[in-house]
C-alpha positions as semicolon CSV with decimal commas, in nm:
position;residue;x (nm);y (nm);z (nm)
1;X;0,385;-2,648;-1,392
2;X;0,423;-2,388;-1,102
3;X;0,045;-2,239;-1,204
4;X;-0,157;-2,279;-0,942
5;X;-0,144;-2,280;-0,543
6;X;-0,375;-2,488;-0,319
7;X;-0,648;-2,495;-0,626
8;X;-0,606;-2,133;-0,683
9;X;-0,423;-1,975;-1,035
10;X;-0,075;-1,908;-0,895
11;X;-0,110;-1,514;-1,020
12;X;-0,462;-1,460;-0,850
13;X;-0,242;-1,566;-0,542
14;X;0,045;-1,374;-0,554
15;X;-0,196;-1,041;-0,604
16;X;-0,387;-1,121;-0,304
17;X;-0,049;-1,174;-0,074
18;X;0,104;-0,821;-0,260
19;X;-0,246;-0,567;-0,363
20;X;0,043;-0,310;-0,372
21;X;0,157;-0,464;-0,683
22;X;0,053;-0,443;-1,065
23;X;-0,148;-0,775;-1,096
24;X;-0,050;-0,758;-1,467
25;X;0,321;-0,773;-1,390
26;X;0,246;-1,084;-1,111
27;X;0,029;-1,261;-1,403
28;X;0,369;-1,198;-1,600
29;X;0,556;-1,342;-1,351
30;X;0,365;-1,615;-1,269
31;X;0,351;-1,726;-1,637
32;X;0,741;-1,695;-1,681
33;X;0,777;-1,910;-1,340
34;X;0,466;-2,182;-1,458
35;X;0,743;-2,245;-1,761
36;X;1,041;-2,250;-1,580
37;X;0,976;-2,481;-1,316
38;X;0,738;-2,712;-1,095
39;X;0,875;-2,742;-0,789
40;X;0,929;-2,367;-0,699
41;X;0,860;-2,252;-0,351
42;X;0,979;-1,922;-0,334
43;X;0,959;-1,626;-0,558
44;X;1,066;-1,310;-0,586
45;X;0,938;-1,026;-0,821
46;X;1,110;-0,647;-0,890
47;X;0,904;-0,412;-1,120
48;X;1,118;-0,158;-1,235
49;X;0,836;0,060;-1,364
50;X;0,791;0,167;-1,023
51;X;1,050;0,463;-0,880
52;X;1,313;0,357;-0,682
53;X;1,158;0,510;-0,355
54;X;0,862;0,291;-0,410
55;X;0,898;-0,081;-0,224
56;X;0,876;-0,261;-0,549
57;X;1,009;-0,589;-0,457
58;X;0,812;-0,891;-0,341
59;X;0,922;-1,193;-0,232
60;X;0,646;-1,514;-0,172
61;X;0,660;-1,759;-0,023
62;X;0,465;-1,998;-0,231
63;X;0,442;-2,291;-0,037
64;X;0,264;-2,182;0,269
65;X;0,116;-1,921;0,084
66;X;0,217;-1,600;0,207
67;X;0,426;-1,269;0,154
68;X;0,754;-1,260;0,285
69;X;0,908;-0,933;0,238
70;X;0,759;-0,603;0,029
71;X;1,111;-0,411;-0,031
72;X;1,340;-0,119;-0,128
73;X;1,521;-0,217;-0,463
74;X;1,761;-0,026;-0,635
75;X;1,873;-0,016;-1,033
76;X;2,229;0,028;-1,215
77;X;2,301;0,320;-1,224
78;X;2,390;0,291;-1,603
79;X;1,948;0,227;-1,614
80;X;1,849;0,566;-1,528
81;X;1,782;0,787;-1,236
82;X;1,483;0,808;-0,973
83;X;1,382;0,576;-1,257
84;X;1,544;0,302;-1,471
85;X;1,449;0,350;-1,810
86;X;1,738;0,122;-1,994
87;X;1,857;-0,262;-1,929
88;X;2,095;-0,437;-2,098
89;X;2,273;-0,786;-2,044
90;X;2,643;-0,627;-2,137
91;X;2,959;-0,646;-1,929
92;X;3,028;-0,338;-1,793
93;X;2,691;-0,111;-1,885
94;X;2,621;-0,099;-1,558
95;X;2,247;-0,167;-1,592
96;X;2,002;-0,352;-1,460
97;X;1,883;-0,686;-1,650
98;X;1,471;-0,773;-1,658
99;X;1,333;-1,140;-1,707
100;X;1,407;-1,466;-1,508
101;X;1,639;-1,580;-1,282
102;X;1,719;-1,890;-1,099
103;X;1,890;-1,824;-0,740
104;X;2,251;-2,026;-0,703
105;X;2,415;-2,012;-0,332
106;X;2,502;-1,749;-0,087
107;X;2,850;-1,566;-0,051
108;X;3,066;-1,358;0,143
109;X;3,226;-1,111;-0,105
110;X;3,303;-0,764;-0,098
111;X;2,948;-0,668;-0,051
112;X;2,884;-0,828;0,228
113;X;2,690;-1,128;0,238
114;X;2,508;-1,215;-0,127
115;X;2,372;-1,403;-0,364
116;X;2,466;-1,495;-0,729
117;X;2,162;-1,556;-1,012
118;X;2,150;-1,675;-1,303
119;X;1,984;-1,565;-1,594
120;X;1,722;-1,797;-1,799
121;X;1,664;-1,572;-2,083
122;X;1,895;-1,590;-2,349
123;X;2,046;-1,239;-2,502
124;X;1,849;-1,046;-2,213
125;X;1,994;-1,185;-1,901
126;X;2,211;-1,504;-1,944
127;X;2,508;-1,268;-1,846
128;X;2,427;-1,191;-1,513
129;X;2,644;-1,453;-1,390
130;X;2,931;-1,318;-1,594
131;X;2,834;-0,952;-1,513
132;X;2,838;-1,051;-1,114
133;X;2,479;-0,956;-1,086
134;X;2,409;-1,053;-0,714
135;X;2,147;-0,933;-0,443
136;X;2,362;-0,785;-0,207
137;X;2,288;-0,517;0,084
138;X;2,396;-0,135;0,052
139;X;2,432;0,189;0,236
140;X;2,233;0,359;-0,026
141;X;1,927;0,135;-0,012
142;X;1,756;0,315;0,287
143;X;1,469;0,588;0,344
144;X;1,720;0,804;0,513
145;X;1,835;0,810;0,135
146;X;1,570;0,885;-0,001
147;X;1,486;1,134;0,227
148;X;1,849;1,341;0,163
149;X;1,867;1,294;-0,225
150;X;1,514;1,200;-0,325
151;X;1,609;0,867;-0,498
152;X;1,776;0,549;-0,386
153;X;2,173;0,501;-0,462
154;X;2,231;0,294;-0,746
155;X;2,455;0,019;-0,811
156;X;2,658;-0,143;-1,097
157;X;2,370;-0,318;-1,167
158;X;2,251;-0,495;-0,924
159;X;1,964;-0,539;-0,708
160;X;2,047;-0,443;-0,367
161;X;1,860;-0,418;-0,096
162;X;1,866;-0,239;0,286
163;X;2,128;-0,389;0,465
164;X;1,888;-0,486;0,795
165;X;1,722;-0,734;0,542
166;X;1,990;-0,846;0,338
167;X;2,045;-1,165;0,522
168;X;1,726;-1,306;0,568
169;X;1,540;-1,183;0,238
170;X;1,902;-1,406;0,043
171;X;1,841;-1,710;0,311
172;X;1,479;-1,680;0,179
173;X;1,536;-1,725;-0,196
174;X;1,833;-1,893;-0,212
175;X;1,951;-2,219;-0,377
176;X;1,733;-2,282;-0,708
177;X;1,429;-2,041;-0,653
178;X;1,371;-1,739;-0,872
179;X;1,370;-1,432;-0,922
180;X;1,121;-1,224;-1,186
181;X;1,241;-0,860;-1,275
182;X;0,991;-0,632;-1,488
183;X;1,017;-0,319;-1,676
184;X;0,772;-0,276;-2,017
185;X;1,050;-0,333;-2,254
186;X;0,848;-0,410;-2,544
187;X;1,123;-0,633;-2,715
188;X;1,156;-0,861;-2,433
189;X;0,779;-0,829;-2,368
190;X;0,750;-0,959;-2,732
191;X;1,072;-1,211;-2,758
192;X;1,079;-1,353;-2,412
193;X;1,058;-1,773;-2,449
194;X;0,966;-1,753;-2,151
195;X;0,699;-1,493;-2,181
196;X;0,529;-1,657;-2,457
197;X;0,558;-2,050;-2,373
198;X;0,252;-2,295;-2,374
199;X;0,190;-2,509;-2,150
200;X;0,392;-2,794;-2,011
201;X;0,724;-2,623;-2,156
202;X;1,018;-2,640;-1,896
203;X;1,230;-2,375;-2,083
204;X;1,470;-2,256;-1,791
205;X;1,637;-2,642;-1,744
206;X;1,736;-2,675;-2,117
């Protein structure tokens, strides 16, 4: 189990490489990853608490150990404002999904280049592939943005990210690493296998 790094508890890790973000939603992640998988070197984490002008993605690398990119994020635009407030795993709601996600491969489409996930958490996110959830890079993903309309754009649901970084934050995670995103939902907080798994499970490759 993905718990640990170098002798150290994998979450006490990933707050030292990110103090910016809420420990308790990198213990959260950490856990979900510990069940999912071994062999994980990279991670990325989204807490959609945070407002979408806050940089509230973080990807690790957790092989080295070290932080690889603290990020602009946006929602679905069907999930709220500033703020996403509402996340669903339903064709066409146009809203963000929160749990785990395991990276596939790298695209061209008609966002530019991207990258398709799927979701390990049956009845919250196991659509995303279906729903053409992908990281992708957009216009609206920008200070400049933020600074004219006091919010990021928002997408269909997606998490996109500034186009500058778009290539290199996808290369990073691609191709069967993960992805955590957060919001206190207390459902999934509650229901998530993953969330609530004891040790040794390997949930995510069932």
């Amino acid at each position: 189990m993905t718990s640990s790094v170098r002798g150290q508890p994998l979450d006490r890790t990933l707050t030292r490489l990110a103090p910016n973000a809420d420990p308790a939603v990198l213990r959260l992640a950490a856990h979900a990853l510990g069940c999912a998988s071994a062999n994980a070197r990279r991670l990325a984490v989204i807490d959609y608490s945070l407002p979408s002008t806050a940089r509230r993605l973080w990807v690790f690398d957790l092989a080295r150990p070290r932080l690889l990119f603290e990020e602009l994020v946006s929602h679905g635009r069907g999930s709220g404002d500033a703020r996403a407030r509402a996340f669903s795993n339903t064709p066409e709601s146009y809203q963000s999904s929160l749990g785990l996600f395991r990276t596939l491969d790298s695209y061209q489409g008609r966002n530019g280049y991207s990258l398709r996930l799927k979701g390990l958490e049956p009845g919250i996110n196991d659509r995303a592939y279906q729903r053409a959830i992908v990281i992708h890079g957009a216009d609206y993903v920008s200070e400049s943005f933020i600074e004219r309309t006091g919010r990021l754009g928002r997408s269909q649901g997606c998490p996109a990210v500034r186009k500058e970084v778009t290539r290199p934050l996808i290369d990073s995670i691609k191709g069967d690493q993960y992805l955590f995103a957060y919001y206190p939902d207390q459902k999934w907080l509650a229901n998530s296998a993953l969330l609530s798994c004891q040790s040794g499970s390997r949930l995510a490759r069932r």
